[in-house]
PDB file with one MODEL, atoms N, CA, C and O in Angstrom:
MODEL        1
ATOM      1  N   UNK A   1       2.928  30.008   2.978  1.00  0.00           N
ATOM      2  CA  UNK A   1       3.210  28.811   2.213  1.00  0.00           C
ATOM      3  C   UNK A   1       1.951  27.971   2.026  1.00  0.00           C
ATOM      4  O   UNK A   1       2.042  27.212   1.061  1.00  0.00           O
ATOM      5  N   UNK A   2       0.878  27.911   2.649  1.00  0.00           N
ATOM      6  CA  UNK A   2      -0.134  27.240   2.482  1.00  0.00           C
ATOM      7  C   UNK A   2      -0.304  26.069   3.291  1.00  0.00           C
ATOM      8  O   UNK A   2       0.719  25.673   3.849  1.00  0.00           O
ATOM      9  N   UNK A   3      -1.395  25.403   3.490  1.00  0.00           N
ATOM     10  CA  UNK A   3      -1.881  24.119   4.258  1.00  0.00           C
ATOM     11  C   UNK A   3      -0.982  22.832   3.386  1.00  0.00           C
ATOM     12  O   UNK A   3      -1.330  22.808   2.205  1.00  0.00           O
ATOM     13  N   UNK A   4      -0.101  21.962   3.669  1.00  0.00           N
ATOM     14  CA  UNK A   4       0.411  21.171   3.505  1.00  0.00           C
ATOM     15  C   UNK A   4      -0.478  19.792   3.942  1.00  0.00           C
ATOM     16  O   UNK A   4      -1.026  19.600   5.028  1.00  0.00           O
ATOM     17  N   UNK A   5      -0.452  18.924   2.804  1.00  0.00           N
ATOM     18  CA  UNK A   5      -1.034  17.503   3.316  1.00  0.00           C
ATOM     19  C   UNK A   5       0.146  16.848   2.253  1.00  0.00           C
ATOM     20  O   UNK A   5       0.621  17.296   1.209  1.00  0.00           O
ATOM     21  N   UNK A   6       0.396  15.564   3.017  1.00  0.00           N
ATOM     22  CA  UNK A   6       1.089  14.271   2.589  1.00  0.00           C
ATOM     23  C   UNK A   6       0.140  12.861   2.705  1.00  0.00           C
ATOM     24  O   UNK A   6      -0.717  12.494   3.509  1.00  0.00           O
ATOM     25  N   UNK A   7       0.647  12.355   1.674  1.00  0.00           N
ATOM     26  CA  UNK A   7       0.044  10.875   1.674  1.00  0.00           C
ATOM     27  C   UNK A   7       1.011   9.793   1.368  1.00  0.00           C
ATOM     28  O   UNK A   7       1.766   9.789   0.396  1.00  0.00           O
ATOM     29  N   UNK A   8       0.935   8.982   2.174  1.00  0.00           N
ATOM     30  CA  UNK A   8       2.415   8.251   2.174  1.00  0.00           C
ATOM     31  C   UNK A   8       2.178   6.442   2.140  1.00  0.00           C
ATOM     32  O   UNK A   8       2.121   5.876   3.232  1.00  0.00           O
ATOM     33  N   UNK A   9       2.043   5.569   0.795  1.00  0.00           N
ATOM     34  CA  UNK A   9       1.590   4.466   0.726  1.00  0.00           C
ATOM     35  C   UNK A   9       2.921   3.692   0.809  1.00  0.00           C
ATOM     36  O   UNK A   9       4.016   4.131   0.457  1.00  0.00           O
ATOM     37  N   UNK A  10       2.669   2.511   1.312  1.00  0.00           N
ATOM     38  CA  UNK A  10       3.405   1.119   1.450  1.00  0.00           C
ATOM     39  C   UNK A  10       3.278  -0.394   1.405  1.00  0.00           C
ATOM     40  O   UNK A  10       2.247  -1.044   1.580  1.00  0.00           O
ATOM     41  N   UNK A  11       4.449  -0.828   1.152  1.00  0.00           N
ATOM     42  CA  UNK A  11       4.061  -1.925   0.699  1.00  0.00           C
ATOM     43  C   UNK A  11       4.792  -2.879   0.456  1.00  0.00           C
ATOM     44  O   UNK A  11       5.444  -2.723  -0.577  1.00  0.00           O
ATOM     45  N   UNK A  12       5.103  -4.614   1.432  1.00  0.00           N
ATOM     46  CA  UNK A  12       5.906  -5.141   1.532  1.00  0.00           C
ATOM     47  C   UNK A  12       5.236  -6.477   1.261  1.00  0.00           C
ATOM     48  O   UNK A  12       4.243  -6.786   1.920  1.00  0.00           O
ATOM     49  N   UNK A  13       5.820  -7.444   0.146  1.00  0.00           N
ATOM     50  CA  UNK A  13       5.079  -8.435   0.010  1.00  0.00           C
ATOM     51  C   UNK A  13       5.721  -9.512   0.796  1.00  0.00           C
ATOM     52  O   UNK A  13       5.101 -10.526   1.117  1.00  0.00           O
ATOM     53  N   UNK A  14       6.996  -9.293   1.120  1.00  0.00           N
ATOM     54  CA  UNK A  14       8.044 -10.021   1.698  1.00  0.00           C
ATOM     55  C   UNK A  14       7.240 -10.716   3.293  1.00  0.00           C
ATOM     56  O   UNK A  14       7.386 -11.866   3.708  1.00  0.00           O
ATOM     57  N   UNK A  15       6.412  -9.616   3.937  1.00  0.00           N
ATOM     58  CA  UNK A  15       5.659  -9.429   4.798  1.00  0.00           C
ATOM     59  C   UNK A  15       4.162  -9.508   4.858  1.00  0.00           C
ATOM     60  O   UNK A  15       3.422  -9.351   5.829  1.00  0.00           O
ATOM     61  N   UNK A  16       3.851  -9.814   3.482  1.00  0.00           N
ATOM     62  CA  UNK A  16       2.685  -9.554   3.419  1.00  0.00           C
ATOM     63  C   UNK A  16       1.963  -8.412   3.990  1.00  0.00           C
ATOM     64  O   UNK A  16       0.822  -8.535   4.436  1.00  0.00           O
ATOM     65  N   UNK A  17       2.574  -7.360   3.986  1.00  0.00           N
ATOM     66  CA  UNK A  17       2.089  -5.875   5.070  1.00  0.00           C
ATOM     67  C   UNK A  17       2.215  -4.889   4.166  1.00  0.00           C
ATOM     68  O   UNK A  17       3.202  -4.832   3.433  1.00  0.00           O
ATOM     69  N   UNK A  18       1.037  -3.834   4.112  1.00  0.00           N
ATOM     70  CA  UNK A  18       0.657  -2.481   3.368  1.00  0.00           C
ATOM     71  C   UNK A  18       0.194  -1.823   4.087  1.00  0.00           C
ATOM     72  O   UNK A  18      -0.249  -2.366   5.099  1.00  0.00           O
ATOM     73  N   UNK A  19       0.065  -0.491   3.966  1.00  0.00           N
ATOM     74  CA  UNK A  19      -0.086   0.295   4.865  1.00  0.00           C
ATOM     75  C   UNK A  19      -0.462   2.023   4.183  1.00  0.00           C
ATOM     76  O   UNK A  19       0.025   2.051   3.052  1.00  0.00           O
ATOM     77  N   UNK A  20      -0.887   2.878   4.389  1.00  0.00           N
ATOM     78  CA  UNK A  20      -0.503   4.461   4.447  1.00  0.00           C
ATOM     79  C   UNK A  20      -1.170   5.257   5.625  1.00  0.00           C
ATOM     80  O   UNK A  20      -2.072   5.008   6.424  1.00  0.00           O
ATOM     81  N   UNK A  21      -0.257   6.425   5.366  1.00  0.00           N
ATOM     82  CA  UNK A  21      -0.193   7.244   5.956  1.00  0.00           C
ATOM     83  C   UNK A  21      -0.740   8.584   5.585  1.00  0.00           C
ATOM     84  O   UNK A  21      -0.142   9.119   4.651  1.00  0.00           O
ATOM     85  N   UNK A  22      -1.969   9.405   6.220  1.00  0.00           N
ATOM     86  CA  UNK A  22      -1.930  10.602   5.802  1.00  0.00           C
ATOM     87  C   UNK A  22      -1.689  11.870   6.792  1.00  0.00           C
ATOM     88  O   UNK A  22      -2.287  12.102   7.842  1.00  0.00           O
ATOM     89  N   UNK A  23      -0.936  12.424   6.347  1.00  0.00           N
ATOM     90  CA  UNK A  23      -0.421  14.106   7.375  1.00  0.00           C
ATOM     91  C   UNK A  23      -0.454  14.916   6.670  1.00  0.00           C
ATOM     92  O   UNK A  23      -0.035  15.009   5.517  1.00  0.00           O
ATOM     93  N   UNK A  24      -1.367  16.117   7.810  1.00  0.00           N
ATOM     94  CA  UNK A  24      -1.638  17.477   7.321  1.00  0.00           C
ATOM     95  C   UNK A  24      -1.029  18.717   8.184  1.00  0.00           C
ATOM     96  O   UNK A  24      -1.604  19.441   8.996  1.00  0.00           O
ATOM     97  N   UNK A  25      -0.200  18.721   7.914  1.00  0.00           N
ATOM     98  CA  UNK A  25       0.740  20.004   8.243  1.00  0.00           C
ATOM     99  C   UNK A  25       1.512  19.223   9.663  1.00  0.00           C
ATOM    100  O   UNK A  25       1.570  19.545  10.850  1.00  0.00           O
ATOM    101  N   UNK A  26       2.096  17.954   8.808  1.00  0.00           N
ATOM    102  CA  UNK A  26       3.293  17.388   9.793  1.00  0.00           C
ATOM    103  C   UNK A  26       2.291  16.387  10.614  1.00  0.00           C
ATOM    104  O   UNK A  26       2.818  15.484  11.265  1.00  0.00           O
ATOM    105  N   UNK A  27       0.919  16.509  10.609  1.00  0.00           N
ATOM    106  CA  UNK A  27       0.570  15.751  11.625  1.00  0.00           C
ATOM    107  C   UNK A  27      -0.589  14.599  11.257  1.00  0.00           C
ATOM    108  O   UNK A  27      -1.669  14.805  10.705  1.00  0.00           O
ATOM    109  N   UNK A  28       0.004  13.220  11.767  1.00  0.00           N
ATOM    110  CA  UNK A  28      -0.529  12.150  10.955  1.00  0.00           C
ATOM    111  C   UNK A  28      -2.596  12.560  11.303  1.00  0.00           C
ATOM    112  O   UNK A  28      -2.999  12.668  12.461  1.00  0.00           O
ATOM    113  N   UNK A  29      -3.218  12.660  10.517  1.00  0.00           N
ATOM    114  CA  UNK A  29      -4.698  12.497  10.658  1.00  0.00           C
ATOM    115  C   UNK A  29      -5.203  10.847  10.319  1.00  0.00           C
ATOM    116  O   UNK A  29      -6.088  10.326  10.998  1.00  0.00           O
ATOM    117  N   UNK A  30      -4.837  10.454   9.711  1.00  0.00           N
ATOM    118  CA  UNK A  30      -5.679   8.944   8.729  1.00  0.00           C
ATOM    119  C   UNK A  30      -4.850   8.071   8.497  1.00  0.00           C
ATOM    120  O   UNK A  30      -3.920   8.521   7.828  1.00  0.00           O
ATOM    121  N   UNK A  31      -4.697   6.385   8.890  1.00  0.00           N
ATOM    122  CA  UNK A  31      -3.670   5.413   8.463  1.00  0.00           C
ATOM    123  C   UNK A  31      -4.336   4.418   8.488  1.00  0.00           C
ATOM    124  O   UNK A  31      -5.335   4.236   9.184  1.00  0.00           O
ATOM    125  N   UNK A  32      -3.845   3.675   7.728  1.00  0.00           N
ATOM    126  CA  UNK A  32      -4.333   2.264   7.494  1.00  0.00           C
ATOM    127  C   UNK A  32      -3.371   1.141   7.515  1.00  0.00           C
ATOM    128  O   UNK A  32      -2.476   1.343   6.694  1.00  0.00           O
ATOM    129  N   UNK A  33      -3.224  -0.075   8.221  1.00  0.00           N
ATOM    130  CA  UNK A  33      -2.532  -1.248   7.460  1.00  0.00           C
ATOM    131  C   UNK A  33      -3.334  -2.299   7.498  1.00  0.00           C
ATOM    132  O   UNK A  33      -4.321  -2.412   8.224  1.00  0.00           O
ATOM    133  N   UNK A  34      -2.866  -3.204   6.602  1.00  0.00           N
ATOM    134  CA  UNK A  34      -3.248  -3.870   5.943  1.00  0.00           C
ATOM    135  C   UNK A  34      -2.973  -5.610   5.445  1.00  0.00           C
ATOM    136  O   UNK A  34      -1.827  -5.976   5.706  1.00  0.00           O
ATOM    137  N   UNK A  35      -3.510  -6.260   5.045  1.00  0.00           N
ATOM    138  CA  UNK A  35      -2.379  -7.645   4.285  1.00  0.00           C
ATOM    139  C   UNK A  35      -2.788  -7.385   2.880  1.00  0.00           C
ATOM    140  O   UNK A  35      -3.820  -6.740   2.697  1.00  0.00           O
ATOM    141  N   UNK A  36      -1.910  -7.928   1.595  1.00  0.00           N
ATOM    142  CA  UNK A  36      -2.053  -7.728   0.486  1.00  0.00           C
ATOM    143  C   UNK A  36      -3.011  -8.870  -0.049  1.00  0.00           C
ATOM    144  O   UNK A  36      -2.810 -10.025   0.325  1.00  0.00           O
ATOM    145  N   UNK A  37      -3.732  -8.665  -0.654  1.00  0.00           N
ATOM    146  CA  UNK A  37      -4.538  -9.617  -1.491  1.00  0.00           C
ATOM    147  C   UNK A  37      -4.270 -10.357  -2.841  1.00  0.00           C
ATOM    148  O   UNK A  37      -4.358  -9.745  -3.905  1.00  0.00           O
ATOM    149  N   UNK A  38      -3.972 -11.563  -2.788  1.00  0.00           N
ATOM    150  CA  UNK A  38      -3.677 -12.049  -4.198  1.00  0.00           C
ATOM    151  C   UNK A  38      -4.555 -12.755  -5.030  1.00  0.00           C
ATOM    152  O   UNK A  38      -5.333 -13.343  -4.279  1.00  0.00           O
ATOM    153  N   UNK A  39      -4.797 -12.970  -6.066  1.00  0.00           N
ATOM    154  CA  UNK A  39      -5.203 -13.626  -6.768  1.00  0.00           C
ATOM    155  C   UNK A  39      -4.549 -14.788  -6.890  1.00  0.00           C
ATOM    156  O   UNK A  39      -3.375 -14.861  -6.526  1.00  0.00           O
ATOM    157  N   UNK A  40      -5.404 -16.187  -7.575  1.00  0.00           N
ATOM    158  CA  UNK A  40      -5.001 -17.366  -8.071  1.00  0.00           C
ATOM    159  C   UNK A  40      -3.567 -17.564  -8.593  1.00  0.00           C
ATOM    160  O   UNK A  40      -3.108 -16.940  -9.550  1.00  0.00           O
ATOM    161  N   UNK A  41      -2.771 -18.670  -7.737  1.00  0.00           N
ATOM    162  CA  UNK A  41      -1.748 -18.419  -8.525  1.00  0.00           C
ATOM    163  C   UNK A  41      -1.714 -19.172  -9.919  1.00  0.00           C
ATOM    164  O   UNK A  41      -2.569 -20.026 -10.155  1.00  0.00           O
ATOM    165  N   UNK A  42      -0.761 -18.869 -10.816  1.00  0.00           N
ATOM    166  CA  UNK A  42      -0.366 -19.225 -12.222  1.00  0.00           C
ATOM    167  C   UNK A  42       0.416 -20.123 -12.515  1.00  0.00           C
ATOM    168  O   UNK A  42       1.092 -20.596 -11.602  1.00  0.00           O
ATOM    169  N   UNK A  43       0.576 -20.663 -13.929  1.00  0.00           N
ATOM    170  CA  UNK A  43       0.781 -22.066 -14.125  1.00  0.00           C
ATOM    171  C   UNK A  43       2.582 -22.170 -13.172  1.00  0.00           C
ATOM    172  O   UNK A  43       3.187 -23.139 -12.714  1.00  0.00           O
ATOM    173  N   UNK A  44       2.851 -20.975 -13.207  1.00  0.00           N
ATOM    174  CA  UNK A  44       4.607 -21.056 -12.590  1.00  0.00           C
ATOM    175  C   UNK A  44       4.426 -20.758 -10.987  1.00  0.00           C
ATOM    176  O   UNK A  44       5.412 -20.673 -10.254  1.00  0.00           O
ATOM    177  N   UNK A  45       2.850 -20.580 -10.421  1.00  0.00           N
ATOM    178  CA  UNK A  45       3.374 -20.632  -9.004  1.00  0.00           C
ATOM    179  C   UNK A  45       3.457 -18.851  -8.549  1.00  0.00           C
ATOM    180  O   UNK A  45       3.809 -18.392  -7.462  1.00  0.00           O
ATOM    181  N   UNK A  46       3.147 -18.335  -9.395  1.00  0.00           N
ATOM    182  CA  UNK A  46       3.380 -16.514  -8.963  1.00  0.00           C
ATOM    183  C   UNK A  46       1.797 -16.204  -8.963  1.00  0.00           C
ATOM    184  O   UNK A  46       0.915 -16.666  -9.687  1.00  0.00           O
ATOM    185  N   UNK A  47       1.725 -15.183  -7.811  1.00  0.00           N
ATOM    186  CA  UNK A  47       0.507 -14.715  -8.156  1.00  0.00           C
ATOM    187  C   UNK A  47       0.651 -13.190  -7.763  1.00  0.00           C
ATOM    188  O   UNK A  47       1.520 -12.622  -7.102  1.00  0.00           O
ATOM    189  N   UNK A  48      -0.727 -12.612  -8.519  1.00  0.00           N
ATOM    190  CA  UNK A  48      -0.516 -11.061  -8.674  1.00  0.00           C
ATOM    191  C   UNK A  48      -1.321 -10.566  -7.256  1.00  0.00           C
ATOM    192  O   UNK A  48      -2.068 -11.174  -6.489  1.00  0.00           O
ATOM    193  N   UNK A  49      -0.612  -8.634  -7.289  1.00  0.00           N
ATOM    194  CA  UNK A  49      -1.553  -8.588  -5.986  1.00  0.00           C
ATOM    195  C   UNK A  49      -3.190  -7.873  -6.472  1.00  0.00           C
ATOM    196  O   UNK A  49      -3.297  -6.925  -7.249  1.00  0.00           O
ATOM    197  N   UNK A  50      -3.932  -8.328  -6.050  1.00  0.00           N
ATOM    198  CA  UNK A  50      -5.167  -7.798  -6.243  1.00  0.00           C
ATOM    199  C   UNK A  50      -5.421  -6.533  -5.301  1.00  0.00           C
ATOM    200  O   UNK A  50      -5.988  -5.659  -5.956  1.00  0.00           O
ATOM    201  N   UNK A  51      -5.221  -6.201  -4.161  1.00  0.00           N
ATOM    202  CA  UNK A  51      -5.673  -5.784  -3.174  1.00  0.00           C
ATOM    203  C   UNK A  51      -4.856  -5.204  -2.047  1.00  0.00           C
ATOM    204  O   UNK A  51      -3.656  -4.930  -2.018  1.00  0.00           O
ATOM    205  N   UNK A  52      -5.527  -5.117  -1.384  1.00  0.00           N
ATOM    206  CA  UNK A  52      -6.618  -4.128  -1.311  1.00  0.00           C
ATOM    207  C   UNK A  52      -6.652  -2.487  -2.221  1.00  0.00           C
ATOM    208  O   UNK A  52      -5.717  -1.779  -2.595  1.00  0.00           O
ATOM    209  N   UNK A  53      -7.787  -2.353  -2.319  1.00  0.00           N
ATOM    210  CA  UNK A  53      -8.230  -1.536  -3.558  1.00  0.00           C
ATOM    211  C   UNK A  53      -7.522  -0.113  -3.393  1.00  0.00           C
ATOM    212  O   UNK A  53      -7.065   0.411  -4.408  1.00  0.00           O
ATOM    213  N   UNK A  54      -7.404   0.576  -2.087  1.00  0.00           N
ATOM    214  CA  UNK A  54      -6.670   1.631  -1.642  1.00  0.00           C
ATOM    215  C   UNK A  54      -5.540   1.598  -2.614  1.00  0.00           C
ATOM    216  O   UNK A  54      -5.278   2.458  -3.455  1.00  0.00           O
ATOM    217  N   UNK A  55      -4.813   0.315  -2.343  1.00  0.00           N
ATOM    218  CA  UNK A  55      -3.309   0.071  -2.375  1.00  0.00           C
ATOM    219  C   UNK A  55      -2.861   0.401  -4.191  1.00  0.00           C
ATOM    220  O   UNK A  55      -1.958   1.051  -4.718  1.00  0.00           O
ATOM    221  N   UNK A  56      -4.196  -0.554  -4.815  1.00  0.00           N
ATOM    222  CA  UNK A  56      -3.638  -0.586  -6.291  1.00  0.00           C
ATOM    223  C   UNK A  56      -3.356   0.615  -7.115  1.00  0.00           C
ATOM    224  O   UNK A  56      -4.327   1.137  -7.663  1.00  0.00           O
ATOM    225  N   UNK A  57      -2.513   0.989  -7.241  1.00  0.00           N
ATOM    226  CA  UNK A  57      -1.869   2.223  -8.128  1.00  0.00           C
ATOM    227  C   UNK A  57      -0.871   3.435  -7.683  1.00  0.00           C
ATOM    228  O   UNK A  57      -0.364   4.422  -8.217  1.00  0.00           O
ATOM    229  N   UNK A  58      -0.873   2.772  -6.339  1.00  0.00           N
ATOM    230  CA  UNK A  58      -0.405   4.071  -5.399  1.00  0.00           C
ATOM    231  C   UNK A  58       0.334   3.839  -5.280  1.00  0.00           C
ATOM    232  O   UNK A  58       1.002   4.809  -4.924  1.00  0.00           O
ATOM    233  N   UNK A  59       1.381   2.208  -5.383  1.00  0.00           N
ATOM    234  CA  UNK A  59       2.947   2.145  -5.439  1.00  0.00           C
ATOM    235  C   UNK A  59       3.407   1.531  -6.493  1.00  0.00           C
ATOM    236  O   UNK A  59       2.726   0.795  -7.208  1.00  0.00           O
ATOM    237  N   UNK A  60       4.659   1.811  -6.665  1.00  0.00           N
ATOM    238  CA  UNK A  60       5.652   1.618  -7.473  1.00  0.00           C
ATOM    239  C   UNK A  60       5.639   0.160  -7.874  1.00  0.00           C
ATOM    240  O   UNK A  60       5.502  -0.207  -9.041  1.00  0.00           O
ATOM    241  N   UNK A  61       5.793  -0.675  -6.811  1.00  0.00           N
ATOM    242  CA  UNK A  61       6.017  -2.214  -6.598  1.00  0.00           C
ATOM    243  C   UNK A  61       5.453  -2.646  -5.735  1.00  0.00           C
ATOM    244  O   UNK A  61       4.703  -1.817  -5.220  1.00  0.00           O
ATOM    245  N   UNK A  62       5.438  -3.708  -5.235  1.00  0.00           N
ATOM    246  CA  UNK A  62       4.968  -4.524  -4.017  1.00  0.00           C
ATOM    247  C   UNK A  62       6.041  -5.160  -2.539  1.00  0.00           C
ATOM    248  O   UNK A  62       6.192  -5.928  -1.589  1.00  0.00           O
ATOM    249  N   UNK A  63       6.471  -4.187  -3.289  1.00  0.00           N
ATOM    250  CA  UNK A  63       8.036  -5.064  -2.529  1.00  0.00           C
ATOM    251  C   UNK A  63       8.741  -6.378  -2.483  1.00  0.00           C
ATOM    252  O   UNK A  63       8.231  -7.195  -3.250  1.00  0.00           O
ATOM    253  N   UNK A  64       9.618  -6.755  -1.903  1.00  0.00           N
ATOM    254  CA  UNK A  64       9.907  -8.262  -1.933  1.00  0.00           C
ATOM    255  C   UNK A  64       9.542  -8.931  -1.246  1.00  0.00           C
ATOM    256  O   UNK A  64       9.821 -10.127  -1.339  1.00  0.00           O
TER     257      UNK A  64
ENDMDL
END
């Protein structure tokens, strides 16, 4: 079947906490967590996440 690797990103803004995970054949090698980085907030009070750079693109959402 071949050498298996997983990479497993996260991300809770609710918590301000991000994180991943990497495993290669079941077994974690590399992890990171993290706090999320925001930018300035906007005229309504929301602000976007900037950061950290790992994080941007690798999830879906930011969580709540």
């Amino acid at each position: 079947m071949g050498f298996q690797r997983r990479l497993h990103y996260f991300s809770e803004a609710g918590c301000d906490y991000c994180g991943y995970r990497r495993y290669e054949e079941g077994r974690l090698v590399e992890c990171a967590d993290d706090s999320l980085e925001y930018d300035d907030e906007d005229e309504h009070g929301w602000s976007d996440v900037i950061g950290p750079d790992w994080l941007l693109g690798n999830v879906a959402h930011y969580g709540g």
